[in-house]
C-alpha positions in Angstrom: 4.9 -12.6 35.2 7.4 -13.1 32.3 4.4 -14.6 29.9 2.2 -11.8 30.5 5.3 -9.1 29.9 6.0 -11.5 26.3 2.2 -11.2 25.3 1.8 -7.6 25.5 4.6 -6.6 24.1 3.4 -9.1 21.0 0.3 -7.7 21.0 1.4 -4.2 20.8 4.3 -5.1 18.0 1.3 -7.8 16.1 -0.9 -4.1 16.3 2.0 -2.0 15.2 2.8 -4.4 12.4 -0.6 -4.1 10.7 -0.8 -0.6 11.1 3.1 -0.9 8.9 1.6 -3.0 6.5 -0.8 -1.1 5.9 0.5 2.1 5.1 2.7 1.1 2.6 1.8 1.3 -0.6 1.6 -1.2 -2.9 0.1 -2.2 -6.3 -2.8 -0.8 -5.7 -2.0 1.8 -3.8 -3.4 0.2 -0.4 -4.5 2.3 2.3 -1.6 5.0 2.1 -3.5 5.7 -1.3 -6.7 5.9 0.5 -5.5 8.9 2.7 -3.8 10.8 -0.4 -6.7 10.8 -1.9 -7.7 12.9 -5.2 -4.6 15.2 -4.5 -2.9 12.3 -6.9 -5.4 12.6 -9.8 -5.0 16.3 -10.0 -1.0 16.7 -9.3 0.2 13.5 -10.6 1.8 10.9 -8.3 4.6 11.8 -6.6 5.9 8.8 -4.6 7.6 9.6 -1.0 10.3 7.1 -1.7 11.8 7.8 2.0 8.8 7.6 3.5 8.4 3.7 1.5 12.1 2.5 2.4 11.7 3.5 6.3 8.3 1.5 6.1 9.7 -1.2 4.6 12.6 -1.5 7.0 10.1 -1.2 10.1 7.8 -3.9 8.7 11.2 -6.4 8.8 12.2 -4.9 12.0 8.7 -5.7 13.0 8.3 -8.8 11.9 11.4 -10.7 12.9 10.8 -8.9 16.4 7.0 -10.8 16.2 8.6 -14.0 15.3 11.3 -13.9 18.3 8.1 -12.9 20.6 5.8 -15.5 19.4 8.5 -18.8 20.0 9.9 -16.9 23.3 5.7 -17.0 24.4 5.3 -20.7 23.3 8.7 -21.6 25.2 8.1 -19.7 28.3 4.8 -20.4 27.9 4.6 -24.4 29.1 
């Protein structure tokens, strides 16, 4: 019962971790670029530097949560 409760909940943080990642922008813009769109290219770029800091604290929150989930499967796993 306890495995199965550990590998859902890191499947739903694993999902909610890419979904992070991919938001943020990066170099290239990423995907959070992507959704923008041309509204950059006419207005200039205006970066939501709130909206970067609180996805770059949920992506740590995120993934030291998927690290604790992931060794607490393979422990309670055997």
């Amino acid at each position: 019962m306890l495995h199965t409760i550990l590998i859902t909940l890191l499947v739903i943080v694993s999902i909610a971790l890419i979904v992070v990642v991919l938001l943020q922008s990066g170099k290239s813009a990423g995907l959070s670029g992507a959704i923008s769109g041309g509204a950059e290219q006419l207005f200039g770029k205006q970066k939501a530097r709130g909206l970067d800091l609180v996805l770059q604290r949920l992506t740590i929150v995120l993934s030291v949560l998927f690290f604790v989930l992931a060794i607490a499967v393979a422990y309670f796993g055997l």
